[in-house]
N, C-alpha and C positions, 0 to 999 in steps of 0.2 A: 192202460190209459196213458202211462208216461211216455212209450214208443210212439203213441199217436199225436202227442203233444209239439215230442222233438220232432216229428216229422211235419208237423204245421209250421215247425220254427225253423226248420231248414228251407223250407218253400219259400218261407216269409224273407228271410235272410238273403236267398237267392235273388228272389224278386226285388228286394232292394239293391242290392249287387247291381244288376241287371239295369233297373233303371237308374241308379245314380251313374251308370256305363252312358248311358243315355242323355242323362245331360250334361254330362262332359264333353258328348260327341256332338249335342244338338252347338254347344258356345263354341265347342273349333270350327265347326261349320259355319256359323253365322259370323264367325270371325274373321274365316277365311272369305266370306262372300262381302264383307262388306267390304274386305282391301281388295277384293278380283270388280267391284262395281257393280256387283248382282243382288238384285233383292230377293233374301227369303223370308219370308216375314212368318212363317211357319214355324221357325227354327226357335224365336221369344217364346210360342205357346207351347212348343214341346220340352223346352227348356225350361218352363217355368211347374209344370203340370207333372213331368219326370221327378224332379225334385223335392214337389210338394209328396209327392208318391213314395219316394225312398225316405224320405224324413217320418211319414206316418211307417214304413214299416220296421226303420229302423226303433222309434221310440217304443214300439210292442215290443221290440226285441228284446230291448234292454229290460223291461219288465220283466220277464222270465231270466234273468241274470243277476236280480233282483240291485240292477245300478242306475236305478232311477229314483227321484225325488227321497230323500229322508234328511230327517234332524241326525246325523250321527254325534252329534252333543248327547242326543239321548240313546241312539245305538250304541255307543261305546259302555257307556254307563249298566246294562244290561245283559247280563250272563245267563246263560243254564233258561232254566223253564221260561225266566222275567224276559229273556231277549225272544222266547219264541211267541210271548204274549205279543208283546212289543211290536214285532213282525206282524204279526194276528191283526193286530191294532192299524196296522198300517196297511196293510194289503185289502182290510174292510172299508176304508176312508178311501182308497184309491176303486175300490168294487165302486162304491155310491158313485164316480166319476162316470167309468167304464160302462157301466150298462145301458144309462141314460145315454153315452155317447153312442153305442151299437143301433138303441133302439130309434132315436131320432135321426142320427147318420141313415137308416134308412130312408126315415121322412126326407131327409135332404135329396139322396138318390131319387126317389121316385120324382120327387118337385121340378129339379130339374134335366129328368131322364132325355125329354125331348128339344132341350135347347142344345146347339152346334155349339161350335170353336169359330171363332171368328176367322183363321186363317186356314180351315180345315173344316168345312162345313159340313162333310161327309162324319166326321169324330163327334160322337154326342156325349154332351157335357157330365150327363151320369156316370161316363165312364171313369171320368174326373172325381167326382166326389164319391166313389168307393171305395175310396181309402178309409175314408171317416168310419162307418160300419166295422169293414172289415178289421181297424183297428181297435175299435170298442170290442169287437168279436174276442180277439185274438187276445187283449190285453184281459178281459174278462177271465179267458180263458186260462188263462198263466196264471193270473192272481186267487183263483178259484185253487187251481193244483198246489201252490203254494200253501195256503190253507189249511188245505186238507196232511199236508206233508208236514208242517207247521204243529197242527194240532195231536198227529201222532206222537212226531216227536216232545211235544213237551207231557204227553203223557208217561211217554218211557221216560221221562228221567231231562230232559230239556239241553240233551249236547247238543252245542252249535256244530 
């Protein structure tokens, strides 16, 4: 399970990679065309739609890294078995978030599957919001391993 995990998180990582490459290149371009007097008006939606994309898969990232959202006022304070509670506690409050996100992020995808891009009428809008999903998926899925990795260890004996 852990090989398959890191291997969603490398695609995932990639994929952000990839598309944060993307809108870097969409603003030099749009940059360059507005001082050459050309208009591409394509280059805002790909810019803006790239971003939104590397951002959702950067923050799943970060959840299986576990350097996202916590009280470290209360992380610090917490050793041995009490920090792997702690963890426990917190990866369950972030699940309640994560799956309603997966489950409705669907609904989102299918609602607007058939609407365009305004500057790209051929790119349908669905494609746009399946970040949302795929992030509820993904982050679901990290916080689940965590858990279960979590609760071993505080049975052996609770080393960080």
């Amino acid at each position: 399970m852990k090989k398959f995990v890191e291997k969603i998180l490398h695609i995932q990582e990639a994929l952000g990679t990839i598309l944060l490459s993307v809108f870097f290149l969409a603003i030099l371009l749009q940059i360059a065309a507005r001082y050459l007097k050309i208009s591409l008006m394509w280059t805002e939606e790909l810019a803006n739609y790239s971003f939104i994309w590397a951002v959702f898969m950067g923050a799943s990232s970060m959840v299986y890294y576990k350097a996202h959202f916590c009280f470290t006022f209360f992380k610090d304070r917490f050793k041995g078995a009490k920090g792997r509670i702690y963890d426990i506690f917190v990866s369950l409050a972030m699940l309640f978030f994560t799956l309603p996100m997966c489950y409705y992020g669907c609904d989102i995808v299918k609602e607007f599957w058939n609407y365009n891009w305004i500057s790209l009428p051929q790119v349908k809008m669905g494609y746009t919001w399946l970040c949302v999903p795929i992030m509820g998926f993904t982050m679901s899925l990290y916080l689940i391993c965590q858990i279960i990795d979590d609760v071993q260890a505080a049975k052996k004996g609770g080393a960080q």
